[in-house]
C-alpha positions as a Markdown table, in Angstrom:
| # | Residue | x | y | z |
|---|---|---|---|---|
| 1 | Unk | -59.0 | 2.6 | -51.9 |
| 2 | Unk | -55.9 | 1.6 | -49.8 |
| 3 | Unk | -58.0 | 2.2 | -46.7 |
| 4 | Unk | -61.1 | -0.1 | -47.9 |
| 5 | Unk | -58.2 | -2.6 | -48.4 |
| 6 | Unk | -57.2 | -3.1 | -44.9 |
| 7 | Unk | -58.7 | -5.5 | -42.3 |
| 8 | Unk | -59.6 | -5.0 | -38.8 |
| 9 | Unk | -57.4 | -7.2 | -37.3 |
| 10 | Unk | -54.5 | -5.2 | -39.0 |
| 11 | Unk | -55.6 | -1.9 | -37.2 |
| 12 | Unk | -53.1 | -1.0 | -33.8 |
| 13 | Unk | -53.7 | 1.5 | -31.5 |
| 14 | Unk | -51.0 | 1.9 | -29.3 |
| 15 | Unk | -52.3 | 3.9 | -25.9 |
| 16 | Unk | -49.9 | 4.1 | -23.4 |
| 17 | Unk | -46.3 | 3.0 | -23.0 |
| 18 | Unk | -44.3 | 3.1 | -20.1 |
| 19 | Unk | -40.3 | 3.4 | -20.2 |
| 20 | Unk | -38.0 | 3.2 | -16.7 |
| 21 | Unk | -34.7 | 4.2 | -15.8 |
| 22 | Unk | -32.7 | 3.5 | -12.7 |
| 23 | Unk | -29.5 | 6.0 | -11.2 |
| 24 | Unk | -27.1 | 5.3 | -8.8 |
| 25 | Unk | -25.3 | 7.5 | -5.8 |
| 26 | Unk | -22.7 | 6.6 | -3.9 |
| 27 | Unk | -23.9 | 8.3 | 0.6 |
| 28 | Unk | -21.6 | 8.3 | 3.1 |
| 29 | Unk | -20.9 | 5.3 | 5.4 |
| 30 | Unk | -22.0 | 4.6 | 8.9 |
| 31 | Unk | -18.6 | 3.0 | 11.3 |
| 32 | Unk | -19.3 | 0.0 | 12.5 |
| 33 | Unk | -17.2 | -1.1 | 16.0 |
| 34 | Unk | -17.1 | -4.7 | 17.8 |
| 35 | Unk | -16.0 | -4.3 | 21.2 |
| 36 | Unk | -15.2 | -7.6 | 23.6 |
| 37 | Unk | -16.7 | -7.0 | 26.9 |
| 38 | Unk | -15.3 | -9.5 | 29.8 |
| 39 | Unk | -17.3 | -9.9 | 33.0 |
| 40 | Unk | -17.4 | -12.3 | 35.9 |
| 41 | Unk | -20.1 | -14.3 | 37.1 |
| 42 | Unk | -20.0 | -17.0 | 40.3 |
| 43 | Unk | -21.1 | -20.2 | 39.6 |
| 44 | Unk | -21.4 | -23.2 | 42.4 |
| 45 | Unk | -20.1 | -26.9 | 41.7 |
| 46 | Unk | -21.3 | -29.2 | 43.9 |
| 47 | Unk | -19.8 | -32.7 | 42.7 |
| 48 | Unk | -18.9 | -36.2 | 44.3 |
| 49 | Unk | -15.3 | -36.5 | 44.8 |
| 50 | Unk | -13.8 | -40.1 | 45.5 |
| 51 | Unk | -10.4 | -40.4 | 47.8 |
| 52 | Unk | -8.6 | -43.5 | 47.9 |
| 53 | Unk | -5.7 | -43.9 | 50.6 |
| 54 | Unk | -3.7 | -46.4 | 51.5 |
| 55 | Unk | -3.6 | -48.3 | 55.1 |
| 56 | Unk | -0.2 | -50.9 | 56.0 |
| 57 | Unk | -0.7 | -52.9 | 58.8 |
| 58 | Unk | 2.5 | -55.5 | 59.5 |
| 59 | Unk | 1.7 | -58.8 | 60.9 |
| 60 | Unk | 4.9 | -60.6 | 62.5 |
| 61 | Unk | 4.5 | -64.4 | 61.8 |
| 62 | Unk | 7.8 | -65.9 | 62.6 |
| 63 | Unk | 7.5 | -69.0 | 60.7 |
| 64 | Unk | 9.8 | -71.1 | 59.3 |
| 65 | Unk | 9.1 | -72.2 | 55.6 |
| 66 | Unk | 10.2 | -74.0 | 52.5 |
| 67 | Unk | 9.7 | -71.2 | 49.5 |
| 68 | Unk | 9.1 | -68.0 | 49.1 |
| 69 | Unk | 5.0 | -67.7 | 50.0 |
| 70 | Unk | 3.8 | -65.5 | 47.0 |
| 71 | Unk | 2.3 | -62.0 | 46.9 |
| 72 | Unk | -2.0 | -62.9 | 47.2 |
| 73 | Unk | -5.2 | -60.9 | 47.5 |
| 74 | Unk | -8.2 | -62.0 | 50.3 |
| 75 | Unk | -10.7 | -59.8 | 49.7 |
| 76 | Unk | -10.0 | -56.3 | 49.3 |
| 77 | Unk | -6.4 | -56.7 | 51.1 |
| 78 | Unk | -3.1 | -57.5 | 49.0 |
| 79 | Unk | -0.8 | -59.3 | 51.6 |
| 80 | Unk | 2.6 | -59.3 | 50.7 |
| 81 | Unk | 5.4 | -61.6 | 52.3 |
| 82 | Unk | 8.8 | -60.7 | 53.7 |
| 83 | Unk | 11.1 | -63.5 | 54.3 |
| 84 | Unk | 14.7 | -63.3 | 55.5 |
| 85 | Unk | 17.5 | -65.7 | 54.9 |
| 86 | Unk | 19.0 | -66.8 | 57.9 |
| 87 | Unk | 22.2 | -68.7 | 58.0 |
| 88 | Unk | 22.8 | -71.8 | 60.6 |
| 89 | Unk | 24.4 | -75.1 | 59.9 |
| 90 | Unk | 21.7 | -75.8 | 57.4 |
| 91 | Unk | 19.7 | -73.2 | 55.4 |
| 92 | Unk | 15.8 | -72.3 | 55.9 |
| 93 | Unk | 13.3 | -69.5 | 55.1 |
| 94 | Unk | 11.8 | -67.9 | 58.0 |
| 95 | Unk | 9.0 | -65.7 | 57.0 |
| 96 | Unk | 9.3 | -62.9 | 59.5 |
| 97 | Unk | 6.2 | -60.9 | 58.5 |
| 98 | Unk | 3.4 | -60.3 | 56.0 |
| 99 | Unk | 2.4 | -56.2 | 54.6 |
| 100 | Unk | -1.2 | -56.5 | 54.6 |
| 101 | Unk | -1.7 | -53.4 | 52.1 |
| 102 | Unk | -5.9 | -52.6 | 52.5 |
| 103 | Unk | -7.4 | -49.9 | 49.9 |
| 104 | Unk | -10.1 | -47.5 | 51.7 |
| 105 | Unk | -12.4 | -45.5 | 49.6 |
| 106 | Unk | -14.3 | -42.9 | 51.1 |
| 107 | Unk | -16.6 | -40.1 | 49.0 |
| 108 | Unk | -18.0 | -37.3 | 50.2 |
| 109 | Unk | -20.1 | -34.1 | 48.8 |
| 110 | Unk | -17.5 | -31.1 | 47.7 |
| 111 | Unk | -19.2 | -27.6 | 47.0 |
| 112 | Unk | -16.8 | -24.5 | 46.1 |
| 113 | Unk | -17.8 | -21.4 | 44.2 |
| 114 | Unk | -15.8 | -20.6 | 41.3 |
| 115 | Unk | -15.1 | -17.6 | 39.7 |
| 116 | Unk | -16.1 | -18.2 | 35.3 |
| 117 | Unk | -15.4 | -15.2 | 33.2 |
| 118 | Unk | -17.7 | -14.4 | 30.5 |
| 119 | Unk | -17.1 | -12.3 | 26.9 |
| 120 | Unk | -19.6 | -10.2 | 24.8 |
| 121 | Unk | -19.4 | -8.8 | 21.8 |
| 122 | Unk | -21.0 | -5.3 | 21.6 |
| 123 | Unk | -21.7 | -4.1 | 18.5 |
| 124 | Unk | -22.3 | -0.1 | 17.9 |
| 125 | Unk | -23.4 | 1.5 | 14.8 |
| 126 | Unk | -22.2 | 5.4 | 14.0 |
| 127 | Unk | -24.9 | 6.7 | 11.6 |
| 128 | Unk | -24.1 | 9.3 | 8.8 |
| 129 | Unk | -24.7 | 13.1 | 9.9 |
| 130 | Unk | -28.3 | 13.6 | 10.1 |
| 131 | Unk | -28.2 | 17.4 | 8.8 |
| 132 | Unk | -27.4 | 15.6 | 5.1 |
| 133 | Unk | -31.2 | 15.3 | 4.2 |
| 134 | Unk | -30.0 | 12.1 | 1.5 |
| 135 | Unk | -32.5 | 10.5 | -0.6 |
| 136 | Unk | -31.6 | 6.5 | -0.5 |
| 137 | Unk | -28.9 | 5.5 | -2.8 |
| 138 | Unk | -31.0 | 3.9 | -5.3 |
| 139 | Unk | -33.5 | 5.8 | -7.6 |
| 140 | Unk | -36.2 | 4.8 | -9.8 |
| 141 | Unk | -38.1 | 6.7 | -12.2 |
| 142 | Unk | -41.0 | 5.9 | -14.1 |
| 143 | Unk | -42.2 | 7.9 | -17.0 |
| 144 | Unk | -45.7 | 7.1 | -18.7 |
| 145 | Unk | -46.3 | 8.4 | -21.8 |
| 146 | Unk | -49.4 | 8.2 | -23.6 |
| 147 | Unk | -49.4 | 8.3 | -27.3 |
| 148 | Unk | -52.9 | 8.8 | -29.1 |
| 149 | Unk | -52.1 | 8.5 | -33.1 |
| 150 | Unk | -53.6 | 6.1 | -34.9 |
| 151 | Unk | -51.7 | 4.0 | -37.5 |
């Protein structure tokens, strides 16, 4: 009567079960090479250059005065005085001459081709010897099983 005793819900059937197990292998290595590849290439550069020079013009004034006149700016001129010290029964400034120094900027267009090099990296790949018919390093077998007693 044990078997009257037992409930429905306490009845298993187990009808399949799977298991798995995974191997490793070590396969051969492909070389791997980085090679630096240096080339030329022309390139134009067409930029706006600015030149500055420098123009002295003397001026001979010849005047007689009472200090040293000091250095000024009119415009885009910088004048600057020379006296001399002459020496007669009394003592006066003569101012002989003023340096009139005048900037002068000029631009014009420059163009020059230039020479830039350039660098690549190449990168090749040696695979493994084909004739080696290798499965791929990792393998994974499954196993089903089927189990049909009841308990």
């Amino acid at each position: 009567m044990p078997d009257q005793q037992r409930k429905p819900q306490d009845l298993h059937v187990p009808l399949h079960e799977e298991e798995i197990s995974v191997s490793r292998r070590e396969i051969k290595k492909a070389n791997v090479q980085v090679a630096l590849v240096t080339g030329t290439r022309e390139q134009l550069i067409d930029e706006e250059l600015t030149q500055v020079r420098v123009e002295i013009e003397r001026v001979p004034i010849d005047r007689v005065v009472d200090v040293v006149p000091p250095i000024r700016q009119e415009g885009d001129i910088t004048i600057i005085p020379v006296v001399e010290e002459i020496v007669v029964v009394e003592r006066r400034l003569v101012l002989k001459e003023e340096v009139r120094v005048r900037r002068v900027s000029t631009k014009e267009q420059h163009r020059q081709t230039v020479v830039l090099r350039q660098q690549e990296a190449v990168v090749t790949r040696e695979e493994p010897d084909s004739q080696s018919q290798a499965p791929p390093p990792t393998e994974l077998k499954r196993h089903l099983k089927l189990k049909g007693q009841m308990s």
